[in-house]
C-alpha positions as CSV (number, residue, x, y, z in Angstrom):
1,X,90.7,-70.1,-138.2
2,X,86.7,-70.8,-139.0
3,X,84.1,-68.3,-139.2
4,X,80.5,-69.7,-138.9
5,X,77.2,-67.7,-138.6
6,X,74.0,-69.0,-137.8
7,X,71.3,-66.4,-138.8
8,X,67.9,-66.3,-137.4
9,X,64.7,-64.6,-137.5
10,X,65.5,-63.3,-133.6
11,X,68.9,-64.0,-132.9
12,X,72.2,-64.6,-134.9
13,X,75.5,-66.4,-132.9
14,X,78.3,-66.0,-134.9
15,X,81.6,-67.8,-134.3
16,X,84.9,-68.1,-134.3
17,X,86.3,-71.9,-134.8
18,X,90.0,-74.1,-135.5
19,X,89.4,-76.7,-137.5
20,X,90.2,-80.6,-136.0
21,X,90.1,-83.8,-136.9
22,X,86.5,-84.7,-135.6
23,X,84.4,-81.2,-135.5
24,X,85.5,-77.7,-135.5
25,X,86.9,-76.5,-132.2
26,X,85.0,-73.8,-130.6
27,X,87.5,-70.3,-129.9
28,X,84.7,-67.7,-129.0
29,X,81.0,-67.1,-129.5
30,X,78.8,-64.3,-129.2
31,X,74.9,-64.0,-129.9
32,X,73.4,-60.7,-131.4
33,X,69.6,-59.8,-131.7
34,X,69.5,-60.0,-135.7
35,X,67.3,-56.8,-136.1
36,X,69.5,-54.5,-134.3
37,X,72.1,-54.4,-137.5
38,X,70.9,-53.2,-140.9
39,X,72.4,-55.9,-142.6
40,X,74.8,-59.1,-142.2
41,X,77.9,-57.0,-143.1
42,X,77.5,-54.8,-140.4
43,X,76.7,-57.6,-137.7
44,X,79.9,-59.2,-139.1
45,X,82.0,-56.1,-138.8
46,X,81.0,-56.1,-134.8
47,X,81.7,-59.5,-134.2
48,X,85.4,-59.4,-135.6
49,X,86.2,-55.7,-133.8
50,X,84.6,-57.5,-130.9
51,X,87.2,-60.8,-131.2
52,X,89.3,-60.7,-134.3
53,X,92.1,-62.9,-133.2
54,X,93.8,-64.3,-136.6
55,X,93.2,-64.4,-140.6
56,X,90.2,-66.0,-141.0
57,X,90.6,-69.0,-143.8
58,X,87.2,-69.9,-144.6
59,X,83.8,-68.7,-143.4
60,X,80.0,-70.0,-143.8
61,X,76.6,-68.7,-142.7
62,X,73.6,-69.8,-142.6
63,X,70.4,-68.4,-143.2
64,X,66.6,-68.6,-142.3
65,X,65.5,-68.1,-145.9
66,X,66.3,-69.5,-149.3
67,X,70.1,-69.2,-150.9
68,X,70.0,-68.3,-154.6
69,X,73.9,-68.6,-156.2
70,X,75.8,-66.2,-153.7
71,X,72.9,-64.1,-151.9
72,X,70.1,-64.6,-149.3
73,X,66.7,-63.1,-148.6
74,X,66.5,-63.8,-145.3
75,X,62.3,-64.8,-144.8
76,X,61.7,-62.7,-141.8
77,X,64.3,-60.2,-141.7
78,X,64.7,-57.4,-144.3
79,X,68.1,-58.2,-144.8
80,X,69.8,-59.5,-148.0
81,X,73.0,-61.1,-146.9
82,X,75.8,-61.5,-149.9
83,X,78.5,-63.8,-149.8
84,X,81.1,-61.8,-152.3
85,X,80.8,-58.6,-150.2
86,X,80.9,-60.5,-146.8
87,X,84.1,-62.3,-148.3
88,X,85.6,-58.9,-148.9
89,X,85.6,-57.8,-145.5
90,X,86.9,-61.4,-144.4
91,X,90.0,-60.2,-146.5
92,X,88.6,-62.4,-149.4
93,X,88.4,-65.6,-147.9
94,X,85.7,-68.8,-149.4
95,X,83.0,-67.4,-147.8
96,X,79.8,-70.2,-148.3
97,X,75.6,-68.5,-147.9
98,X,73.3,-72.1,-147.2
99,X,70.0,-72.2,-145.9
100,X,70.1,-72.5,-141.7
101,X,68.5,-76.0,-141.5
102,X,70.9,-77.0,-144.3
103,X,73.7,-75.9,-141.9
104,X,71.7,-77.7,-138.8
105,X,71.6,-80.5,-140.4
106,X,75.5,-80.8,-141.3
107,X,76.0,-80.8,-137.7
108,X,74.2,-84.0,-137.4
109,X,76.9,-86.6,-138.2
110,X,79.2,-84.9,-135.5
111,X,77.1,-84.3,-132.5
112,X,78.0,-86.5,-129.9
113,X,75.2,-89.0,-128.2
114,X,74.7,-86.7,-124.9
115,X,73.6,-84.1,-127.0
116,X,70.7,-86.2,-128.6
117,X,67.1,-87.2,-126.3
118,X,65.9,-90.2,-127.8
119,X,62.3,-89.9,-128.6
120,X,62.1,-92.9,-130.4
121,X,65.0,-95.4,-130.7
122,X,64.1,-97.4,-134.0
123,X,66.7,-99.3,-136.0
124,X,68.6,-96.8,-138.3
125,X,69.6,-98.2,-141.7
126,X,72.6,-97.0,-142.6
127,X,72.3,-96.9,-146.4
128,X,68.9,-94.7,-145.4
129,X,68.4,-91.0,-145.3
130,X,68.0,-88.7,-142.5
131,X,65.8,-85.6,-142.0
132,X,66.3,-82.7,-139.7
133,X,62.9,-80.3,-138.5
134,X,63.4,-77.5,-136.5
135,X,60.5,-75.1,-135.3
136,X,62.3,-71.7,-133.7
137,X,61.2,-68.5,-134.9
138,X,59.9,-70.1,-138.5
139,X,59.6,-73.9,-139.0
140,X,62.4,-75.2,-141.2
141,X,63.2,-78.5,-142.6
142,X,66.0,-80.1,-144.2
143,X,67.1,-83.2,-146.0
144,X,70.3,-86.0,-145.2
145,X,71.0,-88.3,-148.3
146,X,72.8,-90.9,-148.0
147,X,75.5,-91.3,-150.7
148,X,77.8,-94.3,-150.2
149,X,77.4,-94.1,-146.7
150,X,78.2,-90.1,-146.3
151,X,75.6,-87.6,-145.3
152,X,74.6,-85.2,-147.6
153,X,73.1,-82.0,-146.5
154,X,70.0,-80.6,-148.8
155,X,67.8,-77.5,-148.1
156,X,64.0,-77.0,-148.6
157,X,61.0,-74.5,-147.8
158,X,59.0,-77.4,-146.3
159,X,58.3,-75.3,-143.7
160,X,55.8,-72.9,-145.9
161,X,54.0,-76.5,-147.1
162,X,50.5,-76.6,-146.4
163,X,49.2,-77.4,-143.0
164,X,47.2,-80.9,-142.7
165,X,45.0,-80.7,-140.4
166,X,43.8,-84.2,-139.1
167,X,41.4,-83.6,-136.5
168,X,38.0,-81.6,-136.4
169,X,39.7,-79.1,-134.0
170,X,42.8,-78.6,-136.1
171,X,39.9,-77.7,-139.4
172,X,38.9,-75.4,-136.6
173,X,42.2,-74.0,-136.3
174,X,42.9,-74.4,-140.1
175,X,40.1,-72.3,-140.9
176,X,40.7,-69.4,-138.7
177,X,44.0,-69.3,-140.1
178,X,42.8,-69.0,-143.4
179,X,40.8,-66.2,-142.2
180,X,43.6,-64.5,-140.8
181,X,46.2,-65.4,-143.3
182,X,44.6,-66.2,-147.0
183,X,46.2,-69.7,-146.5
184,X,47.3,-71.9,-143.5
185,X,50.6,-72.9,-144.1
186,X,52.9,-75.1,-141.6
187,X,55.0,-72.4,-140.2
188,X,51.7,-70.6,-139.2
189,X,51.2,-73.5,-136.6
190,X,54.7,-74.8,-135.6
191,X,56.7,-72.3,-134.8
192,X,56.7,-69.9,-131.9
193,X,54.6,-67.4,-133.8
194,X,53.0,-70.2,-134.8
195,X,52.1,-71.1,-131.0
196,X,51.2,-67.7,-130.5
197,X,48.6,-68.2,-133.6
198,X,47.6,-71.0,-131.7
199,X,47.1,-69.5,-128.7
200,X,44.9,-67.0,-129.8
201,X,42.8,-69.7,-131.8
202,X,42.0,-71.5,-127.9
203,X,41.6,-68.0,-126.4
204,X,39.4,-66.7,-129.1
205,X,41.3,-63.3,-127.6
206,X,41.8,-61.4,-130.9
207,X,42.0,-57.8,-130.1
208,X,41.6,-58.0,-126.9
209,X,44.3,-56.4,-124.0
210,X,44.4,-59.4,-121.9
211,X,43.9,-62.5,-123.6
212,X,44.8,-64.9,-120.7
213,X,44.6,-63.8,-117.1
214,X,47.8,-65.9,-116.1
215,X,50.0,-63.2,-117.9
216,X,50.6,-59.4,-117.9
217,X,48.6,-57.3,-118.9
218,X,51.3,-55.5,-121.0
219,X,53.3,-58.4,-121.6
220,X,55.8,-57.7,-124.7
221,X,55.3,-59.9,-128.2
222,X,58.4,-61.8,-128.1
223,X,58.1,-63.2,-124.5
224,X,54.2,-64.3,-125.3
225,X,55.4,-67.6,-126.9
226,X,57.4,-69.0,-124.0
227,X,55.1,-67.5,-121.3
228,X,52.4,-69.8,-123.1
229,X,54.5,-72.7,-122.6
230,X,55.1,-71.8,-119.4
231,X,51.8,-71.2,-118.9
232,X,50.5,-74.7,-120.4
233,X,53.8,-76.7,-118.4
234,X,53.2,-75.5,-115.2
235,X,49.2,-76.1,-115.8
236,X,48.3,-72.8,-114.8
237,X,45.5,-72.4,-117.8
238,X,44.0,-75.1,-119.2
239,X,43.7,-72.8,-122.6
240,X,47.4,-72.5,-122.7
241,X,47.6,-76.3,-122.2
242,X,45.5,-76.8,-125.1
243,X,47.5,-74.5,-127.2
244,X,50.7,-76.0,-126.4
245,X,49.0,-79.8,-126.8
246,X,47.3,-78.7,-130.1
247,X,51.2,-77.3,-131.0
248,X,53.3,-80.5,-130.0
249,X,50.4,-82.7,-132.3
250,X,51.0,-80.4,-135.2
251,X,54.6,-80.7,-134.8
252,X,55.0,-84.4,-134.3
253,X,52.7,-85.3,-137.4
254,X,54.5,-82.7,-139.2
255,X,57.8,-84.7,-138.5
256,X,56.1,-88.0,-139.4
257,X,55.3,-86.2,-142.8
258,X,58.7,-85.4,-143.6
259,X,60.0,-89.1,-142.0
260,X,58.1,-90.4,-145.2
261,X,58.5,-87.9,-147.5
262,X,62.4,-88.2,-147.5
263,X,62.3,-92.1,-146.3
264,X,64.4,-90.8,-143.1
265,X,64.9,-94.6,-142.3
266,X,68.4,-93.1,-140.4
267,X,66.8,-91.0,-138.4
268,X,64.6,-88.0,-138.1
269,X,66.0,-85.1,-135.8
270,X,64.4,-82.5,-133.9
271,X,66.3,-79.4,-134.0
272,X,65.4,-75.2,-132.6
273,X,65.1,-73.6,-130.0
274,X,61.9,-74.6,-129.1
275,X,61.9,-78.7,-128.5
276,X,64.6,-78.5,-125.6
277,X,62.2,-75.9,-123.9
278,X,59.5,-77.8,-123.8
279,X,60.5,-81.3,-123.6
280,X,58.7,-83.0,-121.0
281,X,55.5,-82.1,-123.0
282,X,57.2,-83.5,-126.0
283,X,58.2,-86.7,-124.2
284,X,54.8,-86.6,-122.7
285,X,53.6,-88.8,-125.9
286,X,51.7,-86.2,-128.0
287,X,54.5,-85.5,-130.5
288,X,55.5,-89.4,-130.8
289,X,51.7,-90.5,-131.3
290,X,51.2,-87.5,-134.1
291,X,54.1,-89.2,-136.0
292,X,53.7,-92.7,-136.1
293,X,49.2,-91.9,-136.4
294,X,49.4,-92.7,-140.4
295,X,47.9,-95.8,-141.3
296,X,48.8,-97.6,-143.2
297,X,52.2,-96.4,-142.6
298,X,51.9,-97.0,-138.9
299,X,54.7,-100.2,-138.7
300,X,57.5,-98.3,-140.8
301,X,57.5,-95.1,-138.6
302,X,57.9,-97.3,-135.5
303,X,61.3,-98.0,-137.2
304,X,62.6,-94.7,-137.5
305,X,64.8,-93.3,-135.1
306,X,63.7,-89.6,-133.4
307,X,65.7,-87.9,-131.7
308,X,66.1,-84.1,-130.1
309,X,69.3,-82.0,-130.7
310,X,70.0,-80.1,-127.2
311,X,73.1,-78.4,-129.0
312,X,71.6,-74.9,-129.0
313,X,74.3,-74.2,-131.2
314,X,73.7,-77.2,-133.5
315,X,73.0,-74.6,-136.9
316,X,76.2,-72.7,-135.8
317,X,78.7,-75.8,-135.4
318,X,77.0,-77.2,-138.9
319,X,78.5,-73.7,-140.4
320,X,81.7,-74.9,-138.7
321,X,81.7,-77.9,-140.2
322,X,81.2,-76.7,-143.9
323,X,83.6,-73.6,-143.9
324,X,86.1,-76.4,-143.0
325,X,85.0,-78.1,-145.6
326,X,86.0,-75.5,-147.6
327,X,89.4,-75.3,-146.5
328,X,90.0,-78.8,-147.1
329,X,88.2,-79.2,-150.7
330,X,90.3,-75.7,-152.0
């Protein structure tokens, strides 16, 4: 039996798995607001007196933050997660720390075509790289090299990178960032505080109780993002349309920057929590037009195949896959 974790800014799902032939086999999953446990040990310890059902032979977690050796800071939660100590709970099983878009992005080779939306169908090279972005709570962004025609999963902290604005209303936004922030990095635009950021910028409602008069008066932090896609979808405030249009721009040209960055000639993929929620904007055009808008690279991107997980458990079943891979390595 697998145990895979997928760690997040917000939530954490944590899993039990058997390992098969294609992809791990799901046995039982539960999700767990990451902030409500002090630290990854004790999350753990709930899960298994939850749904302990076997010895557990290998487990992996990922994490929203960067893995040095066998530890974790996690970027937005004070936790530091440490594989040795969560191994000796687990009865002192392999027990594998990567960063969570690493682990997203190891679920790429064994989703299955349903759970993919085709933003762009391209022609895939298969001796070519792949790329995996994902804008949830942070933005996070991972590399897939190709090495004799297996995928190879690689980290980063694109998602910190500096934001490039391209348009007079995104140095607008750029700027009050910087005001706000010292800097404007990527994550401070996509991402759902980064929508929230955004928000704010077309409201000009800093401070104020009631920035848009389509929402609550008291509405609660963590339900302002998707109220403002909500907002914007429906087409119930044309301020929360801009935010969300100014969002979806920033996103897709973002993508475009890491399809050439990592020459993702096999595909770029769209991963988080937030592209399935608001995919008819997405599909719209905005996102596709940011990405393929840089001349005189213009040709190549139309080549690249983009796609959008809909596995909301796509980071969790990547943990799957690389705790069996430790099984079958040891």
């Amino acid at each position: 039996m697998l145990l895979a974790a997928d760690i997040g800014g917000t939530k954490t799902l944590i899993g039990l798995f058997d390992r098969a032939a294609e992809r791990p086999r799901s046995i039982v999953t539960r999700e767990y607001v990451t902030l409500d446990f002090e630290s990854f040990e004790e999350l753990v310890e709930t899960f298994l007196d939850e749904t302990q059902r076997g010895p557990i032979e290998a487990a992996c977690g990922g994490v929203a933050g960067p893995v040095t050796g066998d530890t974790a800071r996690l970027t937005n939660v004070p936790w530091l997660a440490d594989a040795n100590a969560t191994s000796r709970r687990l009865g002192g099983c392999p027990f594998l720390l990567v960063n969570d878009l690493e682990a997203m992005a190891s679920s790429v080779p064994v989703l299955e075509p349903e759970e993919f939306r085709v933003l762009q169908e391209g022609v895939a090279d298969p001796t070519g790289n792949a790329a995996v972005i994902a804008a949830g709570t942070g933005l996070g962004e991972a590399l897939l090299h190709n090495l004799n025609g297996t995928f190879v999963p690689s980290a980063s902290e694109g998602g910190h990178a500096d934001f490039a604005a391209r348009t007079p209303r995104e140095l607008e936004l750029a700027a009050e960032l910087i005001r706000s922030y010292g800097r404007a990095d990527v994550e401070r635009v996509v991402s759902g505080r980064g929508l929230i950021n955004v928000f704010r910028f077309t409201h000009r409602a800093h401070g104020k109780a009631q920035p848009c008069d389509q929402m609550p008066r008291d509405i609660d932090e963590t339900e302002l993002a998707p109220a403002i896609s909500e907002n914007a979808l429906d087409r119930r405030c044309p301020l929360c349309v801009e935010a969300l249009d100014l969002f979806i721009g920033a996103y897709g040209a973002e993508a475009g920057n890491l399809a050439l960055r990592y020459m993702a000639t096999a595909g770029v993929y769209v991963g988080g929590g937030i592209a399935p929620k608001i995919l008819p904007a997405i599909e719209a055009g905005g996102f596709m037009d940011a990405f393929i808008d840089k001349d005189p690279m213009v040709d190549l991107l139309r080549t690249f195949p983009v796609r959008v997980i809909l596995n909301p458990a796509a980071g969790l079943l990547g943990a799957a896959v690389r705790a069996a891979e430790l099984v079958d390595n040891s």
